[in-house]
Structures are given as C-alpha cells and as structure tokens.
Kinemage of the C-alpha trace (Angstrom):
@kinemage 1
@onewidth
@group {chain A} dominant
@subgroup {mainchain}
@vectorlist {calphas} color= white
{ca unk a 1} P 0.000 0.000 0.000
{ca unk a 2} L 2.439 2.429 0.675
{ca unk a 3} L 4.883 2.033 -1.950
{ca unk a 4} L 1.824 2.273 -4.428
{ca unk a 5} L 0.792 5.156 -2.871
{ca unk a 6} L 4.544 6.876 -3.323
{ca unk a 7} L 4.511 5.370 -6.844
{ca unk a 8} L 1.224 7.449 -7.359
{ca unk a 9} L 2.610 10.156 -5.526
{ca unk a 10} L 6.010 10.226 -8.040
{ca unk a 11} L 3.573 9.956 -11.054
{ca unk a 12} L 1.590 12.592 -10.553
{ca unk a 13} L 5.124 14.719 -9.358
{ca unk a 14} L 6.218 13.137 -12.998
{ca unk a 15} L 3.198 14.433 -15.034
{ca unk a 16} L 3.259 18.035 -13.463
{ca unk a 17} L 6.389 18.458 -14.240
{ca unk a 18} L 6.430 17.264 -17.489
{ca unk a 19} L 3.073 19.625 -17.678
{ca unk a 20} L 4.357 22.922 -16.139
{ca unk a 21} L 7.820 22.417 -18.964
{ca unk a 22} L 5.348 22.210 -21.788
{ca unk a 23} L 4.043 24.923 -20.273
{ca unk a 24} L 7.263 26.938 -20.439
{ca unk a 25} L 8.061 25.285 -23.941
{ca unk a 26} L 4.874 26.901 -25.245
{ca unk a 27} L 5.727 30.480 -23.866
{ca unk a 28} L 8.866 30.195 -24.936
{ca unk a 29} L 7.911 29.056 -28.916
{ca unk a 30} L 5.132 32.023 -28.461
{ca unk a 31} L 7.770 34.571 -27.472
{ca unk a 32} L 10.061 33.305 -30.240
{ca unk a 33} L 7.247 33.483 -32.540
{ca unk a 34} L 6.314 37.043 -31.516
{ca unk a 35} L 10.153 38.222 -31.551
{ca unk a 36} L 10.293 36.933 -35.066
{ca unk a 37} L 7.015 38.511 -36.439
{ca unk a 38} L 8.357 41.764 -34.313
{ca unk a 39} L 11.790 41.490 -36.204
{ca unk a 40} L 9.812 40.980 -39.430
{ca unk a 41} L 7.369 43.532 -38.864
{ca unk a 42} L 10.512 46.132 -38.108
{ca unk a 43} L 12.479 44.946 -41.271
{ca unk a 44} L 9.467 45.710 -43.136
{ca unk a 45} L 9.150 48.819 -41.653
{ca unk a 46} L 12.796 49.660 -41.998
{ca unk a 47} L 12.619 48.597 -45.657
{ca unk a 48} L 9.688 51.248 -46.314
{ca unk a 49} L 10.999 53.964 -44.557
{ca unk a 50} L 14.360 53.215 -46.314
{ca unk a 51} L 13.030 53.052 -49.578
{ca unk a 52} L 10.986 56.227 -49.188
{ca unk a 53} L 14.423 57.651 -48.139
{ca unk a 54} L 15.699 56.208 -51.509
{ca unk a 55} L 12.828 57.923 -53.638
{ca unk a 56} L 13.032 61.305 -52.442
{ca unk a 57} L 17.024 61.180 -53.168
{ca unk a 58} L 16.913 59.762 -56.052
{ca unk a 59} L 17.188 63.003 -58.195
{ca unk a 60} L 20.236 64.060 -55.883
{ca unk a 61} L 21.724 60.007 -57.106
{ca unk a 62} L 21.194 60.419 -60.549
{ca unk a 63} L 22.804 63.944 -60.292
{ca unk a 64} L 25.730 62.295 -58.848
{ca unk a 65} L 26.134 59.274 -61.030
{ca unk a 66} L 25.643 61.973 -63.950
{ca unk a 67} L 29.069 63.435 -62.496
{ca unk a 68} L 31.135 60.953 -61.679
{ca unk a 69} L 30.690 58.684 -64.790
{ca unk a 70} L 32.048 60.670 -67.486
{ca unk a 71} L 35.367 61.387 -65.512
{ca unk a 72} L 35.612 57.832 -64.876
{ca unk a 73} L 35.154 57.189 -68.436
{ca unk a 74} L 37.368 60.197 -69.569
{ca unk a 75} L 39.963 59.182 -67.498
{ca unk a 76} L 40.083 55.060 -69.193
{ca unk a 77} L 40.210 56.364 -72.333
{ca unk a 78} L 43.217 58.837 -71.319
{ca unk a 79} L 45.315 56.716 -69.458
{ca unk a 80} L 44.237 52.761 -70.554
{ca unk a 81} L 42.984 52.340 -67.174
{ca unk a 82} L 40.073 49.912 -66.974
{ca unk a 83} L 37.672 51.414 -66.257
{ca unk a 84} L 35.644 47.998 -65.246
{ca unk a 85} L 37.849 47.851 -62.287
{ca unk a 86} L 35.982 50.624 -60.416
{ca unk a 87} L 32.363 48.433 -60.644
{ca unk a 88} L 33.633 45.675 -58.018
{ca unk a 89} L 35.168 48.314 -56.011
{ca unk a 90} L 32.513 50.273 -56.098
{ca unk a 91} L 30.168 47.432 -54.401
{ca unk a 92} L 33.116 46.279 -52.082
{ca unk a 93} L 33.020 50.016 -50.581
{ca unk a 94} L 29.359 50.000 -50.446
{ca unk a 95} L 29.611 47.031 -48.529
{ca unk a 96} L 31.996 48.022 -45.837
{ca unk a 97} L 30.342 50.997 -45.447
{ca unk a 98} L 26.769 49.353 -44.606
{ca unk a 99} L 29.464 46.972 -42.236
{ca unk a 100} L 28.214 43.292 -44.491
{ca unk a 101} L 31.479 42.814 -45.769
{ca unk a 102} L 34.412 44.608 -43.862
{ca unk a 103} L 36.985 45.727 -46.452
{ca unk a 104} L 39.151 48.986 -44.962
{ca unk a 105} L 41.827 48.712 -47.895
{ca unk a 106} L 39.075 49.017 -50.711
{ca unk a 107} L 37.437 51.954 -48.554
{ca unk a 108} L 41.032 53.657 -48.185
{ca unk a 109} L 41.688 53.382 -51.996
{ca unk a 110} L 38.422 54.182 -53.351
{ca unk a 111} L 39.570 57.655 -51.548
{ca unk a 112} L 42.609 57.972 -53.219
{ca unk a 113} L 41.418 57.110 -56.695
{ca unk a 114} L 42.003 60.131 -59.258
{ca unk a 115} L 39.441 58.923 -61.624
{ca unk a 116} L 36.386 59.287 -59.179
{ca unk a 117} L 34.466 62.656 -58.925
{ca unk a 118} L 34.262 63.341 -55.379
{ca unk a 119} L 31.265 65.491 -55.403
{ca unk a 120} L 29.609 63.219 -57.669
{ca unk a 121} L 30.526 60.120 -55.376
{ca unk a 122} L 29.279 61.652 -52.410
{ca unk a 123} L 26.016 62.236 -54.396
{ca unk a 124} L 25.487 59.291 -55.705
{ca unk a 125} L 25.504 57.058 -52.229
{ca unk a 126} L 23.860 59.841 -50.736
{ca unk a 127} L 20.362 57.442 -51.617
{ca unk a 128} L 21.710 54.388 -50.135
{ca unk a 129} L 23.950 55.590 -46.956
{ca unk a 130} L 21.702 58.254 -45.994
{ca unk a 131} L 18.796 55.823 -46.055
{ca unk a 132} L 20.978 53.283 -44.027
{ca unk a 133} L 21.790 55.832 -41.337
{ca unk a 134} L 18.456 56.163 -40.658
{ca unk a 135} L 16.896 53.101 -41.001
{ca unk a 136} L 19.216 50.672 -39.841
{ca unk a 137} L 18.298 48.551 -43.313
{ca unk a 138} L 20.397 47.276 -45.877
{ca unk a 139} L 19.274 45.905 -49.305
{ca unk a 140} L 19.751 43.358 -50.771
{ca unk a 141} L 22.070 43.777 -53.449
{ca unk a 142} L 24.087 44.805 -50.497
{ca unk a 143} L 23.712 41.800 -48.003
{ca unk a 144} L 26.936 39.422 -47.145
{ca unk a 145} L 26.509 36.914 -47.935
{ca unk a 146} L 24.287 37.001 -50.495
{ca unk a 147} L 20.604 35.842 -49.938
{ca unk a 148} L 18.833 33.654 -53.061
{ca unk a 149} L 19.494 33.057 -56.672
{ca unk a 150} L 20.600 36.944 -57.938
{ca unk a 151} L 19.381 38.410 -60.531
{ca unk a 152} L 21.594 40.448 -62.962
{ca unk a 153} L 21.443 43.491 -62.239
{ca unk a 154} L 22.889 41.881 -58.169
{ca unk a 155} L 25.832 40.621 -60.045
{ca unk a 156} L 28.764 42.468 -59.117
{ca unk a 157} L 27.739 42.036 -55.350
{ca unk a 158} L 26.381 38.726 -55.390
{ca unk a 159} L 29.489 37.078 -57.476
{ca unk a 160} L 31.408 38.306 -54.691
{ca unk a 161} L 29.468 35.889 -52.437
{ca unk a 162} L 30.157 32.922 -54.759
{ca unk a 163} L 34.146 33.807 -55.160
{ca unk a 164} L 34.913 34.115 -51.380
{ca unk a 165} L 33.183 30.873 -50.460
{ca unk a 166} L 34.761 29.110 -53.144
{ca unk a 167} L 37.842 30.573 -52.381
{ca unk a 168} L 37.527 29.683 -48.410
{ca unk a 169} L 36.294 26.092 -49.432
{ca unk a 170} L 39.363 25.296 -51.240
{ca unk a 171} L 42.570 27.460 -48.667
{ca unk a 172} L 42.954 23.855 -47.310
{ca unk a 173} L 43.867 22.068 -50.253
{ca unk a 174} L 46.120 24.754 -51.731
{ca unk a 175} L 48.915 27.256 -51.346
{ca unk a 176} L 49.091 29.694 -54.419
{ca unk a 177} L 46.109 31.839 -55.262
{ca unk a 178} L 46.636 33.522 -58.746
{ca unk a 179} L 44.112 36.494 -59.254
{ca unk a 180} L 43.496 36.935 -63.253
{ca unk a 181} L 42.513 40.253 -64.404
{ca unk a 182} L 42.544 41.630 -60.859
{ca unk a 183} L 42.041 45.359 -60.967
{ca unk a 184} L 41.354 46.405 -57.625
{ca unk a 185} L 40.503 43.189 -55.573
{ca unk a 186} L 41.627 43.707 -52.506
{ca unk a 187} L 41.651 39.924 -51.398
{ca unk a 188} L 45.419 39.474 -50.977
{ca unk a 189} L 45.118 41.605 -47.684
{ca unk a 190} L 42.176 39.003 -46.708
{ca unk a 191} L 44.350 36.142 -46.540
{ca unk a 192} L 44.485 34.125 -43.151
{ca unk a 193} L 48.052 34.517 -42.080
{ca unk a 194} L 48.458 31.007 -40.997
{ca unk a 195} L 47.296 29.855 -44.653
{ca unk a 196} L 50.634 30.543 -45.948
{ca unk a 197} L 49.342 31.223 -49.161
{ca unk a 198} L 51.563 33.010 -51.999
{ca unk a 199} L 49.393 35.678 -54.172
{ca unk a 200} L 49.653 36.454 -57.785
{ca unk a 201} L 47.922 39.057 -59.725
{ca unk a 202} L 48.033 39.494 -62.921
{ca unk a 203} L 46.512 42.141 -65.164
{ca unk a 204} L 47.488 45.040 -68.116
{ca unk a 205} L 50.926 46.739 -67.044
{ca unk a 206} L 48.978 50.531 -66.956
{ca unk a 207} L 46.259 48.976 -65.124
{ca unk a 208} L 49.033 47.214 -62.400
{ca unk a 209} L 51.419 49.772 -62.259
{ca unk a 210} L 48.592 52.525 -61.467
{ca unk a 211} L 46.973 49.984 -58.836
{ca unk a 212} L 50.615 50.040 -57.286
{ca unk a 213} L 50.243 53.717 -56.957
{ca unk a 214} L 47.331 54.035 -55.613
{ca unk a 215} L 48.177 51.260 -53.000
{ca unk a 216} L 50.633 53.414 -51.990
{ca unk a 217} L 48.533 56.366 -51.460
{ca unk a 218} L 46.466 54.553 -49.501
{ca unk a 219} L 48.926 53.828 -47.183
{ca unk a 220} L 48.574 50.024 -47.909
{ca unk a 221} L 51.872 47.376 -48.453
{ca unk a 222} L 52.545 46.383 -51.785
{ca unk a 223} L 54.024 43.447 -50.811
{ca unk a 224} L 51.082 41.473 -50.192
{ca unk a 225} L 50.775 39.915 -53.955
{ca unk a 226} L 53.532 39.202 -56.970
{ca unk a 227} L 52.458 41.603 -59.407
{ca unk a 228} L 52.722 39.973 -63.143
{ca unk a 229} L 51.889 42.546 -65.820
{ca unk a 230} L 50.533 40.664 -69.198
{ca unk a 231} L 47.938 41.119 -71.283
{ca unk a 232} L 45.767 37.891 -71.816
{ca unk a 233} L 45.049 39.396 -75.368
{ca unk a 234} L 48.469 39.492 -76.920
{ca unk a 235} L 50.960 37.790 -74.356
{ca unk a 236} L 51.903 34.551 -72.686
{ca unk a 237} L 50.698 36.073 -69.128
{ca unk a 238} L 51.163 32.053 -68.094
{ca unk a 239} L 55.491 32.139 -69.064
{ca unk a 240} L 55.230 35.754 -66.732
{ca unk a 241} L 53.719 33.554 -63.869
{ca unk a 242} L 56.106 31.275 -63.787
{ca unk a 243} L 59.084 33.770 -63.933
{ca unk a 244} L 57.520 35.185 -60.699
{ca unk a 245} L 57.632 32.167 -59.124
{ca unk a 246} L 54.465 30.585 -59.437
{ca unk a 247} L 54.730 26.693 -59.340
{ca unk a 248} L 52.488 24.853 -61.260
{ca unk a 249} L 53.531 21.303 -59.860
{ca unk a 250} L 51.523 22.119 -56.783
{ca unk a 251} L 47.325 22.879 -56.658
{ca unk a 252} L 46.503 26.850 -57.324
{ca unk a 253} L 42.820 28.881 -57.195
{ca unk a 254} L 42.801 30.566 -59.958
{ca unk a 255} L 40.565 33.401 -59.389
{ca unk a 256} L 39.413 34.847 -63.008
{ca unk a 257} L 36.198 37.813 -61.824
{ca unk a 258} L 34.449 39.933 -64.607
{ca unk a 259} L 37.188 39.590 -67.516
{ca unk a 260} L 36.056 36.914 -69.361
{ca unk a 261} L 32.818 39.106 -71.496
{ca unk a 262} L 36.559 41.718 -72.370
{ca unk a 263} L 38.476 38.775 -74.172
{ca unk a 264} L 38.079 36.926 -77.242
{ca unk a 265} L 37.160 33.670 -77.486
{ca unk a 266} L 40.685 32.594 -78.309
{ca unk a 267} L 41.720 33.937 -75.365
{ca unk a 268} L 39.178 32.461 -72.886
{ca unk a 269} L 40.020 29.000 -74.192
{ca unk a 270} L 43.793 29.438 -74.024
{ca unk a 271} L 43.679 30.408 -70.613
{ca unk a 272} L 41.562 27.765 -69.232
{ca unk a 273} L 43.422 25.336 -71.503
{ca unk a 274} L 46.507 26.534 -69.313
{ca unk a 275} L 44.726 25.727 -66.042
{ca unk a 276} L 44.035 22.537 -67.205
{ca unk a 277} L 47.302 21.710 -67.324
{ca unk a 278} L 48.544 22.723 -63.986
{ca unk a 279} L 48.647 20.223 -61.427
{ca unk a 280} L 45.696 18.051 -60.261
{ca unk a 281} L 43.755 19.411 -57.278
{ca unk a 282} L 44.128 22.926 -58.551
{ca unk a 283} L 40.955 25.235 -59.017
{ca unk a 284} L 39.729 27.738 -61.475
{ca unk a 285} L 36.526 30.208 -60.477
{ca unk a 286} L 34.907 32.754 -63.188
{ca unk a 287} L 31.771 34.278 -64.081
{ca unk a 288} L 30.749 34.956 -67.432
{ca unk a 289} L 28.230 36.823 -69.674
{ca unk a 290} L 25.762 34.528 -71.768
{ca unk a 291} L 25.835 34.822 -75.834
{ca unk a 292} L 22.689 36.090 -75.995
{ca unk a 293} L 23.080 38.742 -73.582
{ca unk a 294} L 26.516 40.005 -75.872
{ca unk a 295} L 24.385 39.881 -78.790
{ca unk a 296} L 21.342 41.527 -76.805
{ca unk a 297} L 19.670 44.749 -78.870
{ca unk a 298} L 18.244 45.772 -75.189
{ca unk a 299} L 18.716 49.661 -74.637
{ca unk a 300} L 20.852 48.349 -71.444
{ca unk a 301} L 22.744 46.456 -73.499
{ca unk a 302} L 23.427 49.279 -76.333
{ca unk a 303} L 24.586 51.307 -73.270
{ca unk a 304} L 27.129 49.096 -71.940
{ca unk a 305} L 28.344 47.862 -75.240
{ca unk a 306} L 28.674 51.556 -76.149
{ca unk a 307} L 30.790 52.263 -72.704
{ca unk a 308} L 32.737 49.425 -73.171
{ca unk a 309} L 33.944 50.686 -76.605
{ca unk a 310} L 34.599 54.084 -75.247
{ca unk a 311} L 37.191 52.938 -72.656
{ca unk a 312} L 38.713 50.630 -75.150
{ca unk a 313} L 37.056 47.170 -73.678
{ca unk a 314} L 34.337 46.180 -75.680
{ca unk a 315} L 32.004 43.055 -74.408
{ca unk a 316} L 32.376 40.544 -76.790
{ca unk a 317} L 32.826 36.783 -75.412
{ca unk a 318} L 29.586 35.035 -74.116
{ca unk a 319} L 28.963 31.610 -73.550
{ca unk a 320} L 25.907 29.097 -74.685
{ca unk a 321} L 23.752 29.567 -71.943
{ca unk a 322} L 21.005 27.251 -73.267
{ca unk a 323} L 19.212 25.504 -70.640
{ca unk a 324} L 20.035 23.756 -68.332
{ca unk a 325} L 23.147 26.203 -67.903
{ca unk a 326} L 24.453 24.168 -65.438
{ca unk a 327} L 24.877 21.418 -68.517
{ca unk a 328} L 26.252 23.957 -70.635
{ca unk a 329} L 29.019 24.959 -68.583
{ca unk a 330} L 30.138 21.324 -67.320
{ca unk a 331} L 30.048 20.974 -71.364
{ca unk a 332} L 32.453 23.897 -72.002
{ca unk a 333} L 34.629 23.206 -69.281
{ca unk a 334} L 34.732 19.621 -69.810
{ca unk a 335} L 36.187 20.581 -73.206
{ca unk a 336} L 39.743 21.586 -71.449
{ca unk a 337} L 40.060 18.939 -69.050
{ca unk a 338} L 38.239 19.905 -66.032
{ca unk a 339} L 35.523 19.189 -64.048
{ca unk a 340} L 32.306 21.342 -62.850
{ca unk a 341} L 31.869 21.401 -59.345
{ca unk a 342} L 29.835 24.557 -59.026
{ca unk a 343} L 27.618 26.682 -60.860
{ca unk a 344} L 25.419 29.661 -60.276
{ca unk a 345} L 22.875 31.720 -62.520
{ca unk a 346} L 22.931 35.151 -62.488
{ca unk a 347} L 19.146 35.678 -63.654
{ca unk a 348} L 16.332 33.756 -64.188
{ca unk a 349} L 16.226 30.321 -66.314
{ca unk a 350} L 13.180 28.823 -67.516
{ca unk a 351} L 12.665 25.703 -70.001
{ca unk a 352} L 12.597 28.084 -72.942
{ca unk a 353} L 15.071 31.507 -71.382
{ca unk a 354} L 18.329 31.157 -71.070
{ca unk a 355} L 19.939 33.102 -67.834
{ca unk a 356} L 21.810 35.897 -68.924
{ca unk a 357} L 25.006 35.200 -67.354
{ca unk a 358} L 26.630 32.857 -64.685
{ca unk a 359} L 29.064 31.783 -62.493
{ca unk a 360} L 31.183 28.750 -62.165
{ca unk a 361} L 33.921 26.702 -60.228
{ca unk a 362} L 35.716 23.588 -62.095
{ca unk a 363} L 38.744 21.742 -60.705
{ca unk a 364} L 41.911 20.192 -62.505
{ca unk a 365} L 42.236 16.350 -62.371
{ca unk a 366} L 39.948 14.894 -60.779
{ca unk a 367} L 36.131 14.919 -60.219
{ca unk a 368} L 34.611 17.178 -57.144
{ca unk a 369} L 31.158 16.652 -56.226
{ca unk a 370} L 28.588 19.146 -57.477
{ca unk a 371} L 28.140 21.659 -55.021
{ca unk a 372} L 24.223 22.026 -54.403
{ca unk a 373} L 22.180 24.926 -55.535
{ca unk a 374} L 21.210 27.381 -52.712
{ca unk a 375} L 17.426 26.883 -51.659
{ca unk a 376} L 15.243 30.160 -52.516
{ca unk a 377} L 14.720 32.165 -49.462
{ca unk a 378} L 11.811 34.090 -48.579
{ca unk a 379} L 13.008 37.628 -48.739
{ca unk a 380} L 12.736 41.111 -49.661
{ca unk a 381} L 13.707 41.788 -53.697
C-alpha cells in the first residue's frame, strides 16, 4: 500500500512536471514566434521607410552618377585604365560601409582614386547611406553573404558571395592563389596569415602599375601579392607567372572575376586550356556573360556595349547559356580537361530563357562533387 501510494505520488510529481515544462516550452515558442514577427514587422518597416528615403534622393543620385561617370570614363580612355575595375570596387566600398562585408583597404583606396568625382561620389551614395543611417536597413544587393538566386542586375555584389566561399572552401587544399585580371581586388590583404598562401595578380601593365600607386597612397603594403603585368590578349601572361615564381607542380585557385565578357574567345580558351594543365587538385573560379546577352539589342545592353567601346574594352565573349546552364558549362569546361563542381545563374532560367550570365567553379584532375544549388529564401527583392 504504501509504496503504491509513493509510486502514485512520483507519477503525478512526474506528469506536473512534465506539464508545467510544456508549459514553459509553449511560452517560450510564443515569445520566439512574436520576436520573429516583431523582427519581421521592423524589417518591413525599416525597408519602407528606407526606400521612401531612396525615392526622395533619387534626383540628388542620378545627379551624382551623372558626375562621376564621365570622368571615370574620360579618365580610361586617357590613361588605358580599366575602367571595369571601379564596378567591383565600387560594391566592395558599399559594402563596408553598410558593415556586411568589412573591407578597410578598398574603402582607403576608393579615396585615393584620381578617376572618381568626389562630389559626384558623395552624391550618388547619398540614396543608399543616408537611407541606411536612418533606417538601420540594408538591401539586398548589399547583403553578405548574399541571400537567393541573384538576378543580374545583383551581379557584381552577389558574385562576390560565390568567389569568397569558393575561395575559403578550397585554402585547405592549396597554397598559391593567382588572381586573373585583378584590378582592384583587394583579397590578398584578406588572406588568413596562418594559410601561408603566396598571391599572384596578374593584369594590363597601366592597369598594375597605377593599382601600385594608388596602394601606396592609400597607405597600404605592396608586398602582399607578386604583381605579373601581361595582357591575356596578346601575351603569354602564363610564361610571366612562372618567372615570378608561381609553381604549377603544386594545386593553385585561380581566381578569373568579370574579364572573361573583355576577351576573345581565343583567349578564354587558351587560358583555361593553361589551367588545365597545372597540377591536379588545382581550381579555377569565373563568371561569365551569356551569348545572348553580348548579342542583346536591349537599350541596357546598347549602353554598356557603347561604354565598353569608349574605354577601349568592348564586351564581346559570351557563352551558350542554353538551358540547363548548369549542362552547358560542365560541357564547355569539360572541353579543357576539367571538371564542374559549381555553378550559379545570375538571372532567371526557364525551359525556354536562357539566364543571362553565370558563375562557375571547375577543378583540374579529378572529379569534385557538385556543389548544391542554394534553396530560394523568402526575402525582400
């Protein structure tokens, strides 16, 4: 009798307890709830307000782009500057200035660079940082990383997304990053020390030499990369590697952002054709413009076509884009020897539209496992 009635009494101790944390469980899920449909509620708020912001600054914007473009352009066609260059750091300022993406030497050159009109500048991000300030909210072309499948005109932000985490998925398995065409990317100061990995950049001697310059006006080392002037176009840029040291017996990420739509096709093909041959674990990433989208008679398209001619680097290599993409470019990689592991789209693809551009990651001698397309996110556009 009495040890039933202590078994009853350690049931029913049992069952309130487990009552009273289901309780809890369910104010806690309710708070959660309500936090998250507060937070939501505020981002949406944040993102109205901000985009009000946007609207009534957008004449003081356009003023500003209206500035600073020609003299950007003026200057390229001057001085054989690319004038491409400034697009990624453009976005890569934008972003350490809204704190996504911290990147202090691409803040401290953008204000040393000759070719940007600083009224103009100041002008032009007036819409965005102004807005920011304010609100608190960042957009989405602006988020780090990137959220969803971008759409073109989130390129230049979102590809930056897609070449970091390649870049970080692969520091393990190599030791000589080799940045083609690299402008103003600002990832050699990004390294982890302990990495111990050498960088290369490569790029037009004008284009290097006045990178140099501005690195040191800046107050940023130049000793950071090997700097290997060569024009993909008309020299063997891979011969200039290897006279600055590069190895090509041991694995390499070879790092190729917005230059492949500049080149020829001959070009393109040469270059990956060279990869191809380096040694086996070794890693090429590059984005690209589709054929169609060259070829496009869109008044976008006339513009930048007509820009790109101006400063002396006219668009002119796409890829077939037909869908599936991802086929496409596992088919035009495949061609040189290497393998697909990643690809992106850059815009929409349906059964019968082609995206109009993409990104891609293929490996040297061996197969890699596809890595898996991001699931959509429900977000703001």
């Amino acid at each position: 009798m009495y040890g039933l009635s202590s078994w009853n009494r350690a049931s029913a101790g049992a069952l309130l307890t487990a009552a009273t944390r289901r309780k809890s469980m369910g104010r806690r899920k309710a708070k959660r709830r309500a936090s998250e449909g507060g937070s939501q509620m505020r981002g949406k708020t944040a993102a109205c307000f901000f985009r009000t912001i946007q609207a009534a600054l957008l004449p003081v914007g356009t003023a500003g782009y209206l500035m600073a473009v020609p003299k950007l352009l003026r200057y390229s066609r001057k001085t054989a500057v690319s004038a491409t260059l400034f697009a990624s750091l453009y976005t890569r300022y934008m972003q350490h200035r809204l704190g996504t993406r911290p990147d202090e030497p691409a803040a401290r050159l953008m204000r040393v660079m000759p070719n940007v009109s600083r009224p103009g500048f100041r002008l032009q991000t007036a819409p965005t940082l102004v807005g920011h300030s304010l609100t608190g909210y960042v957009p989405r072309i602006y988020r780090y990383p990137y959220p969803r499948e971008a759409p073109l005109r989130h390129q230049q932000t979102a590809r930056t997304s897609l070449y970091d985490a390649a870049l970080q998925r692969h520091l393990p398995g190599i030791d000589q990053l080799v940045i083609l065409g690299a402008g103003f990317d600002t990832r050699a100061f990004r390294l982890p020390p302990e990495e111990r990995v050498r960088c290369f950049e490569i790029d037009k001697p004008g284009t290097q030499a006045f990178k140099t310059r501005m690195l040191k006006g800046a107050g940023l080392a130049t000793d950071r990369a090997s700097y290997v002037p060569a024009d993909f176009q008309t020299e063997d840029w891979f011969g200039k590697l290897l006279a600055a040291g590069y190895d090509p017996g041991r694995p390499a990420f070879f790092l190729w952002e917005s230059v492949t739509m500049y080149l020829d096709r001959g070009a393109v093909e040469g270059t990956l054709r060279r990869i191809a041959g380096t040694a086996s674990g070794g890693v090429v990433a590059f984005d690209y413009f589709s054929a169609e989208l060259i070829a496009s008679r869109s008044l976008l398209m006339r513009y930048a076509r007509a820009a790109t001619r101006f400063t002396g680097e006219p668009l002119t290599f796409g890829i077939d884009n037909a869908p599936p993409a991802r086929e496409r470019a596992a088919e035009f990689v495949g061609a040189f020897g290497l393998a697909l592991e990643e690809h992106r789209n850059f815009g929409t693809e349906t059964r019968r539209r082609a995206a109009p551009a993409g990104f891609a990651v293929a490996v040297v001698g061996r197969a890699r496992s596809v890595v898996p397309a991001e699931p959509d996110e429900e977000g703001e556009a």
